[in-house]
N, C-alpha and C positions, 0 to 999 in steps of 0.2 A: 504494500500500500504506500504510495506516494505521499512527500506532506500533505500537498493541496490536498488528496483526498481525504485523508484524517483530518483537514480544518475542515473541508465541508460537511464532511461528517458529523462534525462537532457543532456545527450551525444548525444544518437542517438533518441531522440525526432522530432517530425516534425520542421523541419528549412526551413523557408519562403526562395528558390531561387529567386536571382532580377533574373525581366524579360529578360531584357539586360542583354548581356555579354558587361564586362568591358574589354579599349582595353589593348591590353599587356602590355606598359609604365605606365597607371593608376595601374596595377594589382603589378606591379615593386614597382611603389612606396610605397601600401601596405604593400608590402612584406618588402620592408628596418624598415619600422616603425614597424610593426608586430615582425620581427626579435630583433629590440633594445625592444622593451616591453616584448619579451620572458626573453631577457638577465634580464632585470630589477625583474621579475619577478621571475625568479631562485636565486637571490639574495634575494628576500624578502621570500623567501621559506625555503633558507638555516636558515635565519634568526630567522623565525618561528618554523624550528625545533633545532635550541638551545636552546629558552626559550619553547617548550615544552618539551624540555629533563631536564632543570633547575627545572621547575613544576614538572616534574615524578619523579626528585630526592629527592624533598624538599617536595612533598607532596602524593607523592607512586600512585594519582590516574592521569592520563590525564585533560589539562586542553579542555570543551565540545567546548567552543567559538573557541579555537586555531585548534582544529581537526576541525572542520564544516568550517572554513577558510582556510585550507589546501585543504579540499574535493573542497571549491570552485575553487582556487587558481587554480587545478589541471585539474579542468573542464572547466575552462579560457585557460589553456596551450593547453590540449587537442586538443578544437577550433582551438584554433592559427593554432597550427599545419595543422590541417586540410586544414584549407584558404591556408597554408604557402605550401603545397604539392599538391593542386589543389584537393583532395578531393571532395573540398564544395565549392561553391562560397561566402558562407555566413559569411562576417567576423566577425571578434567575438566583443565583446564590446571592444570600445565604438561605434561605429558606429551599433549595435545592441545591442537589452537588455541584460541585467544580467539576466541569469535565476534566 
């Protein structure tokens, strides 16, 4: 299996729907906390792509740990989204696993 195909898989992989729907005030509050851990989360993004651009200057290759954290990071946001836009009902960690 190729990377791409393990990201994709991790995006649009089988996701466990709850049985229940959740009612619209529960699904609000989600969303407000979902929303602020987006925020949080673009900031530690931004963050991560300074010191990989400090490592490409300092040392000409990528650092593997900061890129595979990025891929994560992004596949966390992705999710978000998803719940965040009714997509999916399946919210993303922490109340479900880290791929």
């Amino acid at each position: 299996m190729s990377e791409q195909d393990n990201i994709e898989g991790r995006l649009h992989g089988e996701q466990f729907e709850p049985e229940t729907q959740e009612n619209l005030l529960t699904r609000l509050i989600y969303m407000i906390l979902i929303a602020v851990m987006i925020s949080v989360a673009q900031t530690v993004l931004a963050t991560a792509t300074v010191l990989q651009f400090i490592v490409l200057a300092i040392s000409k290759e990528p650092n593997e740990r900061l890129a595979d954290f990025g891929t994560d990071l992004g596949i966390w946001i992705a999710k978000a989204a998803r719940y965040q836009m009714a997509a999916s009902n399946v919210k993303p960690w922490p109340w479900t696993d880290l791929d």
